[in-house]
N, C-alpha and C positions, 0 to 999 in steps of 0.2 A: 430731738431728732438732729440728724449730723448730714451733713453734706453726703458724705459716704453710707448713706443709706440709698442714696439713688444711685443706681447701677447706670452709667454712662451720662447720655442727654446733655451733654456740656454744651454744647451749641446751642441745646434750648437755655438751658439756666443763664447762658451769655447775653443770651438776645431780652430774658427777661431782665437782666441784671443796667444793662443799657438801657434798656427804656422807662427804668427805674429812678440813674440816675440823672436822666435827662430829664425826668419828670413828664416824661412821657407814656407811662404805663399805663394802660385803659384801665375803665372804669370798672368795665365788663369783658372777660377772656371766655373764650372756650375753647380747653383740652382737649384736644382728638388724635383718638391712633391707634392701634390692636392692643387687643390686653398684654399686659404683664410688660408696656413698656416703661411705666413710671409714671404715667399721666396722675395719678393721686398723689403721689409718694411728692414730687413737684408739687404738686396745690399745697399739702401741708406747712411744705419747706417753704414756700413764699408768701404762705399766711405767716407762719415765724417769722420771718424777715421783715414783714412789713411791720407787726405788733412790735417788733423789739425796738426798745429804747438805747439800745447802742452799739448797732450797727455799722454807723456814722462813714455812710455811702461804702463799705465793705463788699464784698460779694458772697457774704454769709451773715446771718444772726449771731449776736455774741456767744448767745446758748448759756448764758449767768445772770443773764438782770434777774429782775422782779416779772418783766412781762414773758419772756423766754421761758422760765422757769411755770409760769401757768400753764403756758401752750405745750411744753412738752407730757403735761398732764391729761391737754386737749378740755380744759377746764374754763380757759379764758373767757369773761363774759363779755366779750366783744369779736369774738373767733363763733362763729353759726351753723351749723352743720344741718344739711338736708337731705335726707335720704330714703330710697324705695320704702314704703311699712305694707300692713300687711293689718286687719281687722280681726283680734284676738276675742278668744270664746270669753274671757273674763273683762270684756270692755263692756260699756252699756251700751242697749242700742241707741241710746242720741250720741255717741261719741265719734267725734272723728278722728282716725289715727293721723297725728303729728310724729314728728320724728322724736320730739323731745320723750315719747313713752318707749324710746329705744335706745334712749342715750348711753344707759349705762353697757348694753350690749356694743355699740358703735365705738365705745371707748376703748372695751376689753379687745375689740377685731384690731382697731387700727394701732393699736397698744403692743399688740402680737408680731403684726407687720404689716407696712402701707400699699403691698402690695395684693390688695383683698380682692375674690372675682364675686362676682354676682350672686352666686351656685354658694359659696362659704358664708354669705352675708344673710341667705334665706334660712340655713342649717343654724345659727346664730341667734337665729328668731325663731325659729322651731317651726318651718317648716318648708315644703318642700314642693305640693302642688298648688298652692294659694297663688294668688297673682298678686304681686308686690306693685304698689305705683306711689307717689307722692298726690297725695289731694289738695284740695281748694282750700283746705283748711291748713293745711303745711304752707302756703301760700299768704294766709292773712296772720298766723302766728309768726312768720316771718317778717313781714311790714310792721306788725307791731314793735318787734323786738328793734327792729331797722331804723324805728322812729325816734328812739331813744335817744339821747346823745352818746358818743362813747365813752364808757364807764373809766377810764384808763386817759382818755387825751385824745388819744391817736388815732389810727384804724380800726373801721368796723372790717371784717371781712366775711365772708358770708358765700362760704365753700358748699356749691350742690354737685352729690356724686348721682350720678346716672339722670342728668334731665329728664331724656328723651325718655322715663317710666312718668312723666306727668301727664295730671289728666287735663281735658282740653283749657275745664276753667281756673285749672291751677297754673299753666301756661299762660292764659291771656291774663291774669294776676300778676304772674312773675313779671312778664312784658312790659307793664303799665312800672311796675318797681322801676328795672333795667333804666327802662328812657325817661323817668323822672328819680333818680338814685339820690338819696338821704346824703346828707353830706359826710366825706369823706369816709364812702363805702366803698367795697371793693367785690364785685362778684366774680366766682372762680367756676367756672362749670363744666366739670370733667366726663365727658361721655364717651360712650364705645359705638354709637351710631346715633352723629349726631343730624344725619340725613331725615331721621325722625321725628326732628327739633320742627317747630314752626319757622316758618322763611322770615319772619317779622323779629323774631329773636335771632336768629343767624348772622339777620344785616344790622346786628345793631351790636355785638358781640365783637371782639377781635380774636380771632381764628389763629391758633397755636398747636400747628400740628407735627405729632411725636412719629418719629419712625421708631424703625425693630429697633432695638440694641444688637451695637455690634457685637459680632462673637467675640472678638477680644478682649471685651470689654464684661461682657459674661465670664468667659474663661478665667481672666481675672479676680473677677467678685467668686467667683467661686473656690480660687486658691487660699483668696487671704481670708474670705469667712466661712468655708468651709473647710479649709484644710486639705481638698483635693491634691493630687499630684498633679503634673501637668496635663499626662495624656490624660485620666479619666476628665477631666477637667473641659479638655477639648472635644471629645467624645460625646458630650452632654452641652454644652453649648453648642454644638453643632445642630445636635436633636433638639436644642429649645427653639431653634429659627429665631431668635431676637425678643426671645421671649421669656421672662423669670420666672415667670410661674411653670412654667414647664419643665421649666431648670430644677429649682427646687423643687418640684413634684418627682421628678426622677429620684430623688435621691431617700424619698421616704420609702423607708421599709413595707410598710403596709398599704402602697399608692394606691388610687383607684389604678393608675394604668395596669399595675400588677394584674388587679382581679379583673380588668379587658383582657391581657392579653391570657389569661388562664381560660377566658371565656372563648375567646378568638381562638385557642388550642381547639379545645375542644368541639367549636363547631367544626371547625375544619376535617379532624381526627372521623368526629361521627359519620361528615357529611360525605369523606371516602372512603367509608366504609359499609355506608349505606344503611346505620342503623336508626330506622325509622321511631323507634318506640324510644332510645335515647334521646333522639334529635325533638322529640314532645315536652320530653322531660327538660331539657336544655330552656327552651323556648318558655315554656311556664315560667323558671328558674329568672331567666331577665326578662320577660314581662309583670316581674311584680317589681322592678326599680319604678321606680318615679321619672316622670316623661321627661325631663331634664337628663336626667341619667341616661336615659334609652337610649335619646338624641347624643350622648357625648358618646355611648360608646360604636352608635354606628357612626358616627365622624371617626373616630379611632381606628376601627375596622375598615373604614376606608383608606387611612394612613396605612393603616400596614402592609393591606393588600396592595398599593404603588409602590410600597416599600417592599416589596418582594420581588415584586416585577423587576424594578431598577436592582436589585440583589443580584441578580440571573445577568447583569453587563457585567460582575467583576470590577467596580472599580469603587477606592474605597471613598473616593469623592464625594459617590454620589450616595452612598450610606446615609440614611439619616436614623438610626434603630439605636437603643441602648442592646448592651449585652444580652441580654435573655433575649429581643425580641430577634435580634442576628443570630443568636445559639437556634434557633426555632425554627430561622428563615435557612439555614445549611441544609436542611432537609426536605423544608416545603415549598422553597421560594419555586422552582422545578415546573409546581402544579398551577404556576401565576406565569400567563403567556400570552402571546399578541390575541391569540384568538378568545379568550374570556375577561380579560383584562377589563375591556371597556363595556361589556355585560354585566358582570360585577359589580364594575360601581353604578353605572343605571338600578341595579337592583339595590342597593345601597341610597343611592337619591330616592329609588320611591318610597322606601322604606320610611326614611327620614317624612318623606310627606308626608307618609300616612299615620303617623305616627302625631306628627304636628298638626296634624288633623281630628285629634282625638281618636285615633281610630280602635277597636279591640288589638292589644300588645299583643295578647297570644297567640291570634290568627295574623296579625301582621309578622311575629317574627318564627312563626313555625311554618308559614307561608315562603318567608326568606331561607329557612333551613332547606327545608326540599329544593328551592332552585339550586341552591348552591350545589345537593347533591349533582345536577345536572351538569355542573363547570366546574368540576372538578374531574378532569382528564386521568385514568389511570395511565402513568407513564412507564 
């Protein structure tokens, strides 16, 4: 891994790199900050740093020893990885899922790129409505592993992605680790809500928090490793809000947003035209995604519908849409106005509840269909 695989965050990397060489770096960090700003991609890079043997106070890993050379394999047996699993049909029932029966998946994800969301990490693992968490047993195979001296010399490091998926006694396990830590370990704990976290692990943590990435800075990474021009470039950094994954998701051919916004056509298209037996057909159609999916695409659905509204001021400012979804809004944005604007999304939040409530998909979003027929103004 290379410095320029982290899309901005210099400020962060500065402040870890100081407190590093001051000999001041905590024991224990915890990453926080909206997806896709590099809060992982950062843990990798400073587990490298610290394993490597010739760094020699730098503000990078040499990326050639012997221990560099392992970590960029993500093989190093002093480097530890913890992360959400998931209780496979082909496990026994006395088994409890460890991360280590995932290793070789976790390898092939962050191998890909360190910018991995929760949603790609289930698909990974083969599945999609299982509840992923880290147990009490990922918790004492890690003590164990912890106990060891380090095989290498140096640092253990001992990188956990998404805490706040632990269960309560794998939590007050980890805790008891944190405030009595094995010598010369280092724990990384990157989460996207870590409000979720036990207060007792919070206050005992040092708190490292990412903001968006600038657009510039996106704009950027996107010229020199994608080969963008400048405007499409700014275009899509605009539309990711400070966010890579949404960068690089714009640009796949086959995106999911693609097949939202095909979906989002088309309800719209039916629901002003009033055709009932369509709008059935629609609704069955995305209520057989997986509740994860459901929930991404009315959050989507609700981006676009603000995004049409603000379409209708003319200003290209306030644009946040890629191409297609502006080609779409020239025609529709019209039917998004002060008076159903804030109805819409109400029916969009309950959606989303009822939905996160287990509720039936099909009567939840063929329920949604018909209002919409309602607010949608013929103009």
């Amino acid at each position: 891994m290379k410095r320029q695989d982290i899309i901005g965050q210099e400020e962060v990397w500065q402040r870890l790199m100081q407190m590093a060489k001051e000999n001041h770096l905590p024991h224990a960090m915890l990453f926080c900050g909206p997806q896709g700003t590099g809060k992982l991609a950062t843990a990798l890079y400073l587990a490298q740093y610290l394993i490597c043997e010739n760094h020699n106070g730098y503000d990078q890993p040499c990326g050639s020893c012997r221990q560099c050379s392992m970590v960029q394999k993500w093989e190093h047996p002093d480097l530890h990885f913890t992360y959400p699993t998931i209780k496979l049909s082909s496990m026994g029932s006395q088994h409890k899922p460890v991360s280590e029966d995932f290793i070789k998946e976790w390898r092939l994800m962050i191998k890909g790129h360190a910018y991995p969301t929760f949603e790609e990490w289930m698909e990974m693992i083969g599945t999609t409505n299982q509840q992923a968490i880290i147990t009490a047993a990922e918790s004492d195979s890690l003590s164990q592993k912890l106990s060891l001296k380090a095989s290498q010399g140096g640092y253990k490091v001992s990188l956990i992605w998404l805490p706040e998926k632990m269960n309560q006694e794998c939590a007050n396990k980890l805790l008891k680790l944190i405030e009595e830590p094995p010598s010369k370990t280092v724990f990384i704990l990157v989460s996207e809500e870590p409000q979720m976290l036990l207060e007792t692990i919070r206050s005992r943590v040092q708190r490292i928090d990412f903001k968006r990435i600038a657009q510039a800075d996106i704009q950027q990474a996107l010229i020199e490793k994608r080969g963008l021009s400048e405007t499409d470039a700014l275009r899509i950094a605009r539309l990711a809000d400070g966010n890579w994954n949404k960068a690089t998701e714009a640009l796949e051919p086959s995106s999911e947003n693609e097949l939202f916004l095909t979906q989002f056509q088309t309800l719209m298209r039916l629901a002003y035209s009033r055709n009932i037996k369509e709008l059935k057909r629609w609704s069955d159609e995305v209520s057989e995604y997986g509740r994860e999916k459901q929930k991404r695409f009315l959050l989507y659905t609700m981006r676009l519908i603000r995004e049409n509204f603000m379409y209708n001021f003319q200003q290209e400012e306030l644009n946040y849409m890629t191409l297609q979804e502006e080609n779409f809004a020239r025609n529709f944005a019209r039917f998004v106005n002060e008076d159903n604007i804030l109805p819409i999304c109400d029916m969009v939040n309950l959606a989303l509840r009822d939905i996160g409530q287990n509720a039936n998909a099909k009567i939840v979003f063929f329920d949604f269909a018909l209002q919409m027929i309602m607010q949608l103004k013929h103009q």
